[in-house]
N, CA, C and O atoms as CSV, one atom per row, in Angstrom:
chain,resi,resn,atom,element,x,y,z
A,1,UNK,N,N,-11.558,6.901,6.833
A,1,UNK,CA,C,-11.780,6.577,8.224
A,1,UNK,C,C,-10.495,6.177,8.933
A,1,UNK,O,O,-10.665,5.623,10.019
A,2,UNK,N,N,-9.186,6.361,8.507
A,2,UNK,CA,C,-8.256,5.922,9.262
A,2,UNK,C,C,-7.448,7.360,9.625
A,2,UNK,O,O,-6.803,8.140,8.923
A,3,UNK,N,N,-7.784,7.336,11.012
A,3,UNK,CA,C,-7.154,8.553,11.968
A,3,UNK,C,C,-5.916,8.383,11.701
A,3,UNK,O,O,-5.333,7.317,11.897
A,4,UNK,N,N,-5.203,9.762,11.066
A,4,UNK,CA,C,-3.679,9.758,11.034
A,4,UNK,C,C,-3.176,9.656,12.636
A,4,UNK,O,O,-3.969,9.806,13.566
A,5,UNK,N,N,-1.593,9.348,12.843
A,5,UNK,CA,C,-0.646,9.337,14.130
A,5,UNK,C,C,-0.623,7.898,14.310
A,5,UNK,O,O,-1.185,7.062,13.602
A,6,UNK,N,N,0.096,7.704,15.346
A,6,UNK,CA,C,0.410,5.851,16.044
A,6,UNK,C,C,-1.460,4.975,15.713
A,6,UNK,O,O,-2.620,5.218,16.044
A,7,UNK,N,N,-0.843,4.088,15.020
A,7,UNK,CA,C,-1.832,3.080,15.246
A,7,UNK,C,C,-1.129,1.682,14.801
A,7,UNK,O,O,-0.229,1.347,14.030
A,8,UNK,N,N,-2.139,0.968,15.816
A,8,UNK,CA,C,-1.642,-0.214,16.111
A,8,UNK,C,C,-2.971,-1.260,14.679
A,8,UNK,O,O,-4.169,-1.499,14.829
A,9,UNK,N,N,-2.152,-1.576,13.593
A,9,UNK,CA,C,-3.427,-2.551,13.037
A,9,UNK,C,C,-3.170,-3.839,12.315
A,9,UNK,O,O,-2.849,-3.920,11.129
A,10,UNK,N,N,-3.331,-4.776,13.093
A,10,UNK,CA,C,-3.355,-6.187,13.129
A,10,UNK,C,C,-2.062,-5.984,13.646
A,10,UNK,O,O,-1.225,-5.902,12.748
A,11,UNK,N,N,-1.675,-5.892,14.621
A,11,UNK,CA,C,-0.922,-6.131,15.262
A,11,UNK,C,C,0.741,-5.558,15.122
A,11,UNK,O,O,1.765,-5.966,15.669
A,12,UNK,N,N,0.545,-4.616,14.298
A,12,UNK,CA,C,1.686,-3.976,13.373
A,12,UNK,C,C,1.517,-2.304,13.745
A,12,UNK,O,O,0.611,-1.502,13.519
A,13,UNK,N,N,2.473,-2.220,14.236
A,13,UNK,CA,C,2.797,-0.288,14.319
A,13,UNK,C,C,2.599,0.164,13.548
A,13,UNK,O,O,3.115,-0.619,12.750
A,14,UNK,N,N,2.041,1.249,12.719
A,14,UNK,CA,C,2.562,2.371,12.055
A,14,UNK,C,C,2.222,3.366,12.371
A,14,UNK,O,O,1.313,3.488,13.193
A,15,UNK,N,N,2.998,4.663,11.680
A,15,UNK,CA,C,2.592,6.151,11.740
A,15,UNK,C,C,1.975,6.903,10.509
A,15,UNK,O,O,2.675,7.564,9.741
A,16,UNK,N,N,0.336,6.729,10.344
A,16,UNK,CA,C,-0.633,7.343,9.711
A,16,UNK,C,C,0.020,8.226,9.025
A,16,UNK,O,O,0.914,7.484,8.618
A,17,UNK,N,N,0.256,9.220,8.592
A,17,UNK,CA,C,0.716,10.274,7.901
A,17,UNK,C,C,-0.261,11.395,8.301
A,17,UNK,O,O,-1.321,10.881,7.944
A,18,UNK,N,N,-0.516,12.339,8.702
A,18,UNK,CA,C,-1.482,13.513,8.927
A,18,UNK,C,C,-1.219,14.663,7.178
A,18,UNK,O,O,-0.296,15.417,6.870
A,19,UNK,N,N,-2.344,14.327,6.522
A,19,UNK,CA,C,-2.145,15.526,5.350
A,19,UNK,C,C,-1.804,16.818,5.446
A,19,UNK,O,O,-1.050,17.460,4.715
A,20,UNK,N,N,-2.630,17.286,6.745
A,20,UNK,CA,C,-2.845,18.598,7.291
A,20,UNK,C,C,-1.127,19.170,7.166
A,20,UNK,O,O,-0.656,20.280,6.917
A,21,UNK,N,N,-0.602,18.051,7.421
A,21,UNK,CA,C,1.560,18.543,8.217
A,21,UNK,C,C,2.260,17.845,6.722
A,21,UNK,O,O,3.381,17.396,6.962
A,22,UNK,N,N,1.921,17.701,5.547
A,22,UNK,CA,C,2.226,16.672,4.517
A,22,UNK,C,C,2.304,17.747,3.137
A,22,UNK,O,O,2.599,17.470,1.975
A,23,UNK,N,N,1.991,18.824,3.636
A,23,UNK,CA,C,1.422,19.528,1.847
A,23,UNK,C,C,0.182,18.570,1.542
A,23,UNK,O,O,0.302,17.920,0.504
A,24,UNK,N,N,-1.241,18.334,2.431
A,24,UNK,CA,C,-1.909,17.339,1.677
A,24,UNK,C,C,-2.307,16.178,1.101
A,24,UNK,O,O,-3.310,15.685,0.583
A,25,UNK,N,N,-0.482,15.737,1.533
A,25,UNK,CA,C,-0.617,14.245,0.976
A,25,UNK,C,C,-0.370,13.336,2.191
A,25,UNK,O,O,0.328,13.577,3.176
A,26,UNK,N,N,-1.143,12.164,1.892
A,26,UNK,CA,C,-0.807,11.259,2.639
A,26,UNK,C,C,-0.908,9.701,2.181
A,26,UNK,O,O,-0.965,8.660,2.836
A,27,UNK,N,N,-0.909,9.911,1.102
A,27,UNK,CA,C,-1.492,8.282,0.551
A,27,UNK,C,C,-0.547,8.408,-0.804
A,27,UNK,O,O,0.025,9.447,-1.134
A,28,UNK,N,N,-0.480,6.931,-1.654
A,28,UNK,CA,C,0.149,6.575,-2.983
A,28,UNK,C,C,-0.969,6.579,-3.626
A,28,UNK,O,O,-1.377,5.436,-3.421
A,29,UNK,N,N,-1.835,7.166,-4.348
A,29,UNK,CA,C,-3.174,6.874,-5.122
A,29,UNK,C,C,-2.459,6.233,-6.840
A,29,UNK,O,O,-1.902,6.959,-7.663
A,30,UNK,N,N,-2.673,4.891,-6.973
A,30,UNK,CA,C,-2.301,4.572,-8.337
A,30,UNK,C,C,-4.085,4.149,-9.002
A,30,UNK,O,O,-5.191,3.869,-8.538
A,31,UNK,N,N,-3.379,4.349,-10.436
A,31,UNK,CA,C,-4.579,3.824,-11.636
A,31,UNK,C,C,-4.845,2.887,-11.394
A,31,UNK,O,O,-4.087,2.102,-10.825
A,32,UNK,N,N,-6.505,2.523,-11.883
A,32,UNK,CA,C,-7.005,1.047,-11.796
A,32,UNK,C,C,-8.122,1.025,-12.095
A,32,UNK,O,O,-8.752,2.006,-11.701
A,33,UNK,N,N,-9.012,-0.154,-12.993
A,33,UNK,CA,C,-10.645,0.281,-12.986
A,33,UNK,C,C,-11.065,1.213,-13.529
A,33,UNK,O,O,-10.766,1.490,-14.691
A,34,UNK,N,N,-11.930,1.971,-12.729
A,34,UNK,CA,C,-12.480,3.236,-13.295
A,34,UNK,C,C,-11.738,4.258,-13.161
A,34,UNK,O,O,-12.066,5.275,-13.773
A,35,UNK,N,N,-10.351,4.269,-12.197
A,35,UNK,CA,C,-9.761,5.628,-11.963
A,35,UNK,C,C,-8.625,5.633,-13.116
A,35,UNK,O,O,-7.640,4.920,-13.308
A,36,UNK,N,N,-9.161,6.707,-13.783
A,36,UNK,CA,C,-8.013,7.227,-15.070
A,36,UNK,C,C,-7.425,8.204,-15.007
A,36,UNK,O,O,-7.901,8.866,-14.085
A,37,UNK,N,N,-6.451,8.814,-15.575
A,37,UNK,CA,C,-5.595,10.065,-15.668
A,37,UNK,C,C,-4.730,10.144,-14.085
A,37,UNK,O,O,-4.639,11.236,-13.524
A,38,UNK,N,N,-4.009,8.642,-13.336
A,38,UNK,CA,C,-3.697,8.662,-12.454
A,38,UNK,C,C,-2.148,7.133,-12.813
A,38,UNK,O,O,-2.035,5.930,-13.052
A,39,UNK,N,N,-1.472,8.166,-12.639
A,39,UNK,CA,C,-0.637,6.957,-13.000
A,39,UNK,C,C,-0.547,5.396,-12.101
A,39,UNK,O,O,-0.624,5.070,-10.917
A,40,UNK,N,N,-0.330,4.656,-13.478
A,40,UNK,CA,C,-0.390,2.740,-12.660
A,40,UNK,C,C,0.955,2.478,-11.681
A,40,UNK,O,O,1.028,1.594,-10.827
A,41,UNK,N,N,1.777,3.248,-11.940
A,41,UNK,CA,C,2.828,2.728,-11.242
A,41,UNK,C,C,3.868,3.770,-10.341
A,41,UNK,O,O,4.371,4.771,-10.852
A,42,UNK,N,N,4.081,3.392,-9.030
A,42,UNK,CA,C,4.975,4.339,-8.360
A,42,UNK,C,C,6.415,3.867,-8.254
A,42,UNK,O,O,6.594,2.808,-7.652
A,43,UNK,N,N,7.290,4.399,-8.672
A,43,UNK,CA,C,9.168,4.229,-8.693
A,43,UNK,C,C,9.400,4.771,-7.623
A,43,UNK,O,O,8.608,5.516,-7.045
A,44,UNK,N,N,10.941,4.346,-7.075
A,44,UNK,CA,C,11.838,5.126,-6.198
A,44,UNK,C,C,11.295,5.336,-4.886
A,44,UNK,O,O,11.512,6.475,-4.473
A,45,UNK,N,N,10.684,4.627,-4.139
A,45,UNK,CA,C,10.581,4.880,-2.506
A,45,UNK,C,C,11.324,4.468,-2.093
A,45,UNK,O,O,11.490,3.276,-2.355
A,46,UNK,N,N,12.220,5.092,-1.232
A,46,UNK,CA,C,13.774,4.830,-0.914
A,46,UNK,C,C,13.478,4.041,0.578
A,46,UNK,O,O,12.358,4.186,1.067
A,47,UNK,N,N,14.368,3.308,1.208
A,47,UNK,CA,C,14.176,3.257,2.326
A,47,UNK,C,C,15.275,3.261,3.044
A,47,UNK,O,O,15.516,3.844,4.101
A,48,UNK,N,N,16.152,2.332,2.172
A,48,UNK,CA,C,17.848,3.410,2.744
A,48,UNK,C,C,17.984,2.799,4.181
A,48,UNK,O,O,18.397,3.639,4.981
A,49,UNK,N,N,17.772,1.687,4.671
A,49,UNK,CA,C,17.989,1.547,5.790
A,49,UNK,C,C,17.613,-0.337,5.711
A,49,UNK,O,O,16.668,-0.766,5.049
A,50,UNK,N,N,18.688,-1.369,6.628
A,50,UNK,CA,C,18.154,-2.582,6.864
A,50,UNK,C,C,16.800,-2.632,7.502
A,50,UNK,O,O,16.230,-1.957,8.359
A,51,UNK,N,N,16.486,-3.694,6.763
A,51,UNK,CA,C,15.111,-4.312,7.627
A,51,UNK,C,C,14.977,-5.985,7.823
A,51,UNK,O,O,15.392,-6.829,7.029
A,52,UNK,N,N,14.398,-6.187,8.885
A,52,UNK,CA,C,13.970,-7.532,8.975
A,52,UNK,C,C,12.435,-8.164,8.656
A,52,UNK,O,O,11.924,-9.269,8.838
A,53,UNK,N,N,11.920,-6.760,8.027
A,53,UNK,CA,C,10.540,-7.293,7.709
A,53,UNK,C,C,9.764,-5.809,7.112
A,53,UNK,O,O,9.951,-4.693,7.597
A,54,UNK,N,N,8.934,-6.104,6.041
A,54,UNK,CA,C,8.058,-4.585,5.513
A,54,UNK,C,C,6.534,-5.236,5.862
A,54,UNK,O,O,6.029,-6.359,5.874
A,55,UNK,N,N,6.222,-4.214,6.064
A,55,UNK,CA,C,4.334,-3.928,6.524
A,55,UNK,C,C,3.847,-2.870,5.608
A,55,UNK,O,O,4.223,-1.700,5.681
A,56,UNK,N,N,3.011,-3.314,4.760
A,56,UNK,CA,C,2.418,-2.983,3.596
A,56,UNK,C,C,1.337,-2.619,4.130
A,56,UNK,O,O,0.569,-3.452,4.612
A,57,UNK,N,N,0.972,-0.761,4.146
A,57,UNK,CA,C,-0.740,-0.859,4.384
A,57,UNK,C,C,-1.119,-0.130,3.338
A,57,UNK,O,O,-0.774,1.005,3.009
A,58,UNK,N,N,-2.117,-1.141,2.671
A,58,UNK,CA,C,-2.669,-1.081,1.457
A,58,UNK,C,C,-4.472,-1.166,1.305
A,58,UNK,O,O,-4.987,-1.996,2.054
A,59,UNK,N,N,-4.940,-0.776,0.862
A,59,UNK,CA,C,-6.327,-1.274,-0.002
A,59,UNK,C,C,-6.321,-1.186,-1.245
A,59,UNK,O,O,-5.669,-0.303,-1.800
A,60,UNK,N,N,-7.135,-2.198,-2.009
A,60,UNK,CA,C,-8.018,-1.530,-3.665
A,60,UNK,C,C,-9.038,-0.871,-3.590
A,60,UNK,O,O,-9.838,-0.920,-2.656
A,61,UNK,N,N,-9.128,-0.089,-4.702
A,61,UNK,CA,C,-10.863,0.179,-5.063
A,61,UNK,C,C,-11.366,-0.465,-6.040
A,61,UNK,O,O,-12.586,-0.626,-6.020
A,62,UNK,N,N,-10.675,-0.953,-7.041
A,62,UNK,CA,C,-11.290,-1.767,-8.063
A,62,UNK,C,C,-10.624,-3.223,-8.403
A,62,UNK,O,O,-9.552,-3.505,-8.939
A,63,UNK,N,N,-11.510,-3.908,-7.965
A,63,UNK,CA,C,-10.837,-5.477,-8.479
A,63,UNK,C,C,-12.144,-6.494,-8.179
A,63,UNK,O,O,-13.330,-6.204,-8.026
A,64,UNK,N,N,-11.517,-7.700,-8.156
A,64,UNK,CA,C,-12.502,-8.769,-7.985
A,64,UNK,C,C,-11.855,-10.205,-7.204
A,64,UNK,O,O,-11.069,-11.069,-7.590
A,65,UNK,N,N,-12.578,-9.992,-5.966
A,65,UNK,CA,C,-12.198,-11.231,-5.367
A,65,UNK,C,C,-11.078,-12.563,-6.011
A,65,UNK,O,O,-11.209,-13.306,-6.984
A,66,UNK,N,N,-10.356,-12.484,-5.332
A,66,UNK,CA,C,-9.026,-13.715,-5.578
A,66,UNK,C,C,-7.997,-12.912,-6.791
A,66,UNK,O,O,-6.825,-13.275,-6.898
A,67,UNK,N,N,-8.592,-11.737,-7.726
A,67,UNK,CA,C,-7.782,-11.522,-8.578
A,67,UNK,C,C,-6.185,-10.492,-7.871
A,67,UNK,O,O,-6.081,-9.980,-6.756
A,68,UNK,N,N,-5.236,-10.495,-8.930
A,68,UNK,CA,C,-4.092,-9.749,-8.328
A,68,UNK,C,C,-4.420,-8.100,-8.830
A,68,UNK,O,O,-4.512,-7.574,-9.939
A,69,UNK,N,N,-4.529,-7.647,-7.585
A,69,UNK,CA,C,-4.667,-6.155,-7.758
A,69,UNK,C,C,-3.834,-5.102,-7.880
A,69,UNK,O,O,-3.962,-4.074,-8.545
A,70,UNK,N,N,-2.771,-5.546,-7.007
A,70,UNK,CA,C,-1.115,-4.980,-7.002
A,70,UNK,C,C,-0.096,-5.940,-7.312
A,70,UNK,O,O,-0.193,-7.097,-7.722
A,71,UNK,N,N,1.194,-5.024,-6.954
A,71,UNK,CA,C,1.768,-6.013,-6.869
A,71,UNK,C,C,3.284,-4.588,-6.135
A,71,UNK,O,O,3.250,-3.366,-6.275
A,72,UNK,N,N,4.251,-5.334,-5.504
A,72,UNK,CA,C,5.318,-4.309,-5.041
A,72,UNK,C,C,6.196,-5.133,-5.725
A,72,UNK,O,O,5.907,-6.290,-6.031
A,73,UNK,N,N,7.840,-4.307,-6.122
A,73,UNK,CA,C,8.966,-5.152,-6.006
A,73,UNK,C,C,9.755,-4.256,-5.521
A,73,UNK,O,O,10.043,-3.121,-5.899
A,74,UNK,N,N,10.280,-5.295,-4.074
A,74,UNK,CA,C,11.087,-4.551,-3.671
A,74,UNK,C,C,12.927,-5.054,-4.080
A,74,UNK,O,O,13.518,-6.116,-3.890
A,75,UNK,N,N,13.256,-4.096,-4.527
A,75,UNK,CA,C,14.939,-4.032,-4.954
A,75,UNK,C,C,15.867,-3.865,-4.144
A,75,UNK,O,O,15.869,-2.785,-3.552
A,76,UNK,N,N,16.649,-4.573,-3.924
A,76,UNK,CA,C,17.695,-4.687,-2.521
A,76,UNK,C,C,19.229,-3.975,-2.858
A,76,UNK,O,O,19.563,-3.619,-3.988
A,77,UNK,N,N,19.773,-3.894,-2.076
A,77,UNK,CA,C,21.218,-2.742,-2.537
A,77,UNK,C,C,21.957,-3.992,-3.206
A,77,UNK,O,O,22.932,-3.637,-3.869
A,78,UNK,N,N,21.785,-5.021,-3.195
A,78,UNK,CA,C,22.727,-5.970,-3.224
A,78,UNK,C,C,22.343,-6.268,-4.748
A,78,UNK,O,O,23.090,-7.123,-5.222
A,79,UNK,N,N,21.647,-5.924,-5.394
A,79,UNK,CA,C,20.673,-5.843,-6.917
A,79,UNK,C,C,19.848,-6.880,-7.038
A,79,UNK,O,O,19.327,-7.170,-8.115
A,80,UNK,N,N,19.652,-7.539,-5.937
A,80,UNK,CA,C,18.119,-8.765,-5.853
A,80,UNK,C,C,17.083,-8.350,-6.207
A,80,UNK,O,O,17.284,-7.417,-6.986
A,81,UNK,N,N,16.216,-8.505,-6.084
A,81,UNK,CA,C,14.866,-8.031,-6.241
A,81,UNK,C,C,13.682,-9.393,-6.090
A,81,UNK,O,O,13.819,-10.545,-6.501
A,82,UNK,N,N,12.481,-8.762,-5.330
A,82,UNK,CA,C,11.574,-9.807,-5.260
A,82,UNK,C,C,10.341,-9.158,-5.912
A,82,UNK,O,O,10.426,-7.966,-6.207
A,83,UNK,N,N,9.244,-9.803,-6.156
A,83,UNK,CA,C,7.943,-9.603,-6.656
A,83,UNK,C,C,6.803,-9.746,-5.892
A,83,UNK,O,O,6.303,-10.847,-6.118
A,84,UNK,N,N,6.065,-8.987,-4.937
A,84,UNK,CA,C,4.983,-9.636,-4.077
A,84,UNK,C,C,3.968,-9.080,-4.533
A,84,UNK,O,O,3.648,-7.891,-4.538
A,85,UNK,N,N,3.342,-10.194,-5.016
A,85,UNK,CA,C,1.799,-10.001,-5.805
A,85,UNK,C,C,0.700,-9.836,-3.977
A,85,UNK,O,O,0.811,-10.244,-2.820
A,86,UNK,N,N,-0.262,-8.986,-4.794
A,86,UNK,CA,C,-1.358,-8.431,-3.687
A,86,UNK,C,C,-2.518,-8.878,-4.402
A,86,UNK,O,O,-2.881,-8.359,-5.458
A,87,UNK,N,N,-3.087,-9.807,-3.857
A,87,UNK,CA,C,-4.847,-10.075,-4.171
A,87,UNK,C,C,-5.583,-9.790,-3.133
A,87,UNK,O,O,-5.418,-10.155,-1.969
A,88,UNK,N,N,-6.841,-8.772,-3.817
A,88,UNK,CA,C,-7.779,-8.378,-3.696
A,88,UNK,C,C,-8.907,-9.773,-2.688
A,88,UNK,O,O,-9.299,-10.776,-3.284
A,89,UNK,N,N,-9.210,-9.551,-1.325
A,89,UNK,CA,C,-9.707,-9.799,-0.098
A,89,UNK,C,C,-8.762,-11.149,0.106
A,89,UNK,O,O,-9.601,-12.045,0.003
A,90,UNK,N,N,-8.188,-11.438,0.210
A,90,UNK,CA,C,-6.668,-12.374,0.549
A,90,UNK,C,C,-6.428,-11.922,1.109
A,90,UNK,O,O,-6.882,-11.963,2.252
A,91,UNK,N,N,-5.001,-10.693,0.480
A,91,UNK,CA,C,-3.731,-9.653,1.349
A,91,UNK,C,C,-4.415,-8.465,1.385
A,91,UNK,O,O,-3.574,-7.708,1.869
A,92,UNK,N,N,-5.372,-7.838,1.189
A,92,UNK,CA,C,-5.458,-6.312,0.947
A,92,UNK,C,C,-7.758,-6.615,0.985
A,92,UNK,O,O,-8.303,-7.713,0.873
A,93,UNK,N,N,-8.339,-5.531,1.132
A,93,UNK,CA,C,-9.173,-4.985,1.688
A,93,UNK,C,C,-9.513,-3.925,0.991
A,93,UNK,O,O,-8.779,-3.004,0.631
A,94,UNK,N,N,-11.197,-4.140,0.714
A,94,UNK,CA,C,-11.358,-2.639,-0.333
A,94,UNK,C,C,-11.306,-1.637,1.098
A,94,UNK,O,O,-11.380,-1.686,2.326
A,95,UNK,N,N,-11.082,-0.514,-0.298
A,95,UNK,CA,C,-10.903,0.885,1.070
A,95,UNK,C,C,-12.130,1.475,1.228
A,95,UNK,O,O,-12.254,2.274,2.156
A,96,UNK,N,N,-13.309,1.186,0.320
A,96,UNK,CA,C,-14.454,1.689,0.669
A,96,UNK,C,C,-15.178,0.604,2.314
A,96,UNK,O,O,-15.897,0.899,3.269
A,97,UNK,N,N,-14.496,-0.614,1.874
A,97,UNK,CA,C,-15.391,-1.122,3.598
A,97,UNK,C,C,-14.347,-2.208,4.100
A,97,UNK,O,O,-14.643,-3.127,4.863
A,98,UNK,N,N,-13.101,-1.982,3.575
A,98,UNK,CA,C,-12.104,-2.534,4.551
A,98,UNK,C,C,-12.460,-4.165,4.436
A,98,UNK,O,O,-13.483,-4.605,3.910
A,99,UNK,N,N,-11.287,-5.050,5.105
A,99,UNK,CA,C,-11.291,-6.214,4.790
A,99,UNK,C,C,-12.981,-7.228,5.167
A,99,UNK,O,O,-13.941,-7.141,5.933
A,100,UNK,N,N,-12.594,-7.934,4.303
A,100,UNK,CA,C,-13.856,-9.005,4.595
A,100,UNK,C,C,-13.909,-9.868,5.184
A,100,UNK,O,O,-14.883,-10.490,5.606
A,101,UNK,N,N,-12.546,-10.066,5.325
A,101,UNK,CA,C,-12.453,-12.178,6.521
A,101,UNK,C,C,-12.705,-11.299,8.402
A,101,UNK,O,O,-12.730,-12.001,9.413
């Protein structure tokens, strides 16, 4: 249910991805739960550019309230690195019916 192009959600820009203009793709689908033969982890999304802030749009399909469902680390040129854990209806929203608060 989320129309690819400009959308505005919670108050944060982004640009949807349209599959149709993508080869098909438009999403990171990782393992979890019941989904198998899908790898757990994605490497190397470059971004190659300063920022003053990342906007994560994410859901689960399989987890359980308060538990950690994801997690990102993002790696800095400078060789820092941070860890941001994602729990399931906290930070993130199943994708079958979207957040609960």
């Amino acid at each position: 249910s989320l129309t690819p192009g400009k959308r505005n959600l919670g108050g944060v820009p982004f640009h949807v991805i349209d599959p149709k203009e993508n080869g098909n793709r438009a999403c990171i689908v990782l393992a979890g739960g019941k989904l198998a033969g899908v790898s757990e982890e994605a490497h190397g999304i470059p971004v190659n550019r300063e920022a003053k802030a990342f906007h994560f749009l994410h859901a689960y399909g399989y987890g359980k309230k308060g538990e950690t469902c994801a997690k990102y680390i993002v790696r800095y040129a400078n060789g820092n690195s941070v860890e941001i854990p994602v729990i399931c209806e906290v930070n993130t929203g199943s994708w079958w019916g979207g957040a609960k608060t």
